[in-house]
C-alpha positions in Angstrom: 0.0 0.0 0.0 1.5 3.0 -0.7 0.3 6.3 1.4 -0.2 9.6 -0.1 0.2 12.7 2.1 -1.7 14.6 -0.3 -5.5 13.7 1.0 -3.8 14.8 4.9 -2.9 18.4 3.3 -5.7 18.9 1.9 -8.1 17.7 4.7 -5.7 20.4 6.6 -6.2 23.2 3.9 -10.0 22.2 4.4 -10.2 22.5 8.1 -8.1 25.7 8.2 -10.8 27.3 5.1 -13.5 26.3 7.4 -12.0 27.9 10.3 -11.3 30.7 8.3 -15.1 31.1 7.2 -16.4 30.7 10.3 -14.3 33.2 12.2 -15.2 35.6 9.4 -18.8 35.2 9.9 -19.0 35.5 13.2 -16.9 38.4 12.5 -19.8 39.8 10.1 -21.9 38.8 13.1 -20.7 41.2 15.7 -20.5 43.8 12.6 -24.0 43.5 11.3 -25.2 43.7 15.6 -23.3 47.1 15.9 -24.7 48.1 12.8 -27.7 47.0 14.2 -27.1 49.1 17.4 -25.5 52.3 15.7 -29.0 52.4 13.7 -31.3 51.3 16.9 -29.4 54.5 19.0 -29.8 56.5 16.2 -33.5 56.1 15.9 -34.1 56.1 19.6 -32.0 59.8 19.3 -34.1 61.1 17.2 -37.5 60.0 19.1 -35.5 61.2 22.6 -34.4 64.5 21.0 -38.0 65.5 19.6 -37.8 68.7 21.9 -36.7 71.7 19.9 -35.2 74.7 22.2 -34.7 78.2 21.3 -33.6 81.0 23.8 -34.8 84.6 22.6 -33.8 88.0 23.8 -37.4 89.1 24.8 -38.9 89.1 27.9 -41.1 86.2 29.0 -44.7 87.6 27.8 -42.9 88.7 24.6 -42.1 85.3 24.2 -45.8 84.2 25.6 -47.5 85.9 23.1 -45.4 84.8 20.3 -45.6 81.8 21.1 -49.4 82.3 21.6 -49.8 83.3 17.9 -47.6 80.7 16.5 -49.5 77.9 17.6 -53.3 80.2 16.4 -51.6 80.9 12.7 -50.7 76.8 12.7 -54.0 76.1 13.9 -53.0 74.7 17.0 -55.8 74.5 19.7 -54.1 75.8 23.3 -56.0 73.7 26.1 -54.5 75.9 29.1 -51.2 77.6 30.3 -49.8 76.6 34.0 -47.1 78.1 35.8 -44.0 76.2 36.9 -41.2 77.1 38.8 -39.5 78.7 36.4 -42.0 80.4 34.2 -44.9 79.2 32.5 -46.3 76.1 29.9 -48.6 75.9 27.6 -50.0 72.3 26.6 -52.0 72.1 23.5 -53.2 69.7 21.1 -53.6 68.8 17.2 -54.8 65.8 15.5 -52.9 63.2 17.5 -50.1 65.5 18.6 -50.1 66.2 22.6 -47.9 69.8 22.2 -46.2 71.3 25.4 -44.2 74.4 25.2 -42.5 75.2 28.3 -41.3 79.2 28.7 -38.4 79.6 31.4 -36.9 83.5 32.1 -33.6 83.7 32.3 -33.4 87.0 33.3 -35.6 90.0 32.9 -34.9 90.2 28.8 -33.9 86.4 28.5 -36.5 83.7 27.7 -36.0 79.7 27.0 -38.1 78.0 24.9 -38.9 74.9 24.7 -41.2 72.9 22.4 -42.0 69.5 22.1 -45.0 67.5 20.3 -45.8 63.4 21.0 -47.7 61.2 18.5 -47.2 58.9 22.1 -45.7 57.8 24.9 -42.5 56.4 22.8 -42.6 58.8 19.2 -41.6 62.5 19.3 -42.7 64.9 15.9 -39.8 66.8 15.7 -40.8 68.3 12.6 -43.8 69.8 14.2 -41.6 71.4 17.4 -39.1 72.4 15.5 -42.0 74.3 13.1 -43.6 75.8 16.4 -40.1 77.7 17.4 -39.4 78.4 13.9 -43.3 80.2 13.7 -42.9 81.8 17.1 -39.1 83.7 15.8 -41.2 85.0 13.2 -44.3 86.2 15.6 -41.1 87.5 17.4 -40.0 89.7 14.3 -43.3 90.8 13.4 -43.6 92.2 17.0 -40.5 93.5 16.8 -41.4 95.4 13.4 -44.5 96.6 15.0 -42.5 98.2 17.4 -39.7 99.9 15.5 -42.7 101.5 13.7 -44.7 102.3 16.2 -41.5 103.8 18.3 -41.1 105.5 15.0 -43.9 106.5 14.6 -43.7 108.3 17.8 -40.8 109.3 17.3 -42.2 111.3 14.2 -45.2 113.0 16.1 -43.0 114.3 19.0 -40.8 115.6 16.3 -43.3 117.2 14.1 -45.2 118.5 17.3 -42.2 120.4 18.5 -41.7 122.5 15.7 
């Protein structure tokens, strides 16, 4: 009988190639679970980070009533305003959106403003809070408009009046 060493190798080369793909998928394993986990953190980021926050240079009531007329021009029913510790929050609703905007002064010409909108216990509309600061800057400029013209305005008639 004669005895090859051939069939040994390659029974070797065999063992070692199935070593080889197994070590590499498990390897693909623990890639495709952190994949899995960088896109599960991600998601649960954007559901936890739903709250949009602005801070204005306006006293608080400035900030109220923007914030007042914002949520009216979207169409936004307010169902009542408490006060908190630090200033005041208004909770509102649309469709099935639960909408809280919480209004925190910083100091006598510094508000915080925070908006958040739930579908439900676990999903956040971002979209929506982020659209309810972005409406209440722009209440903020017309106000602020209003009142350049109207100083001007007066301005203009104390002028004209001392002549």
């Amino acid at each position: 009988m004669s005895t090859n060493p051939r069939p040994a190798v390659v029974s070797w080369i065999r063992v070692l190639a199935l070593l080889s793909v197994a070590a590499g998928l498990s390897g693909c394993g623990a890639l495709a679970i952190t994949a899995l986990g960088v896109g599960a953190s991600a998601g649960v980021s954007h559901t936890a980070s739903g709250v949009s926050y602005r801070t204005f240079t306006a006293t608080a009531p400035q900030v109220k009533a923007a914030s007042l007329a914002a949520l009216s021009k979207m169409g936004i029913t307010v169902a009542g305003i408490d006060k908190t510790d630090g200033g005041e929050l208004i909770k509102a609703s649309y469709a099935d959106r639960s909408i809280e905007i919480e209004l925190e002064a910083m100091s006598k010409s510094t508000t915080q403003m925070r908006a958040s909108a739930k579908r439900n216990l676990f999903v956040y509309d971002a979209a929506t809070a982020k659209e309810i600061v972005e409406q209440t800057e722009r209440a903020m400029a017309a106000a602020a408009d209003k009142r350049g013209k109207a100083a001007n305005a007066n301005y203009l008639v104390k002028a004209a009046s001392s002549l």
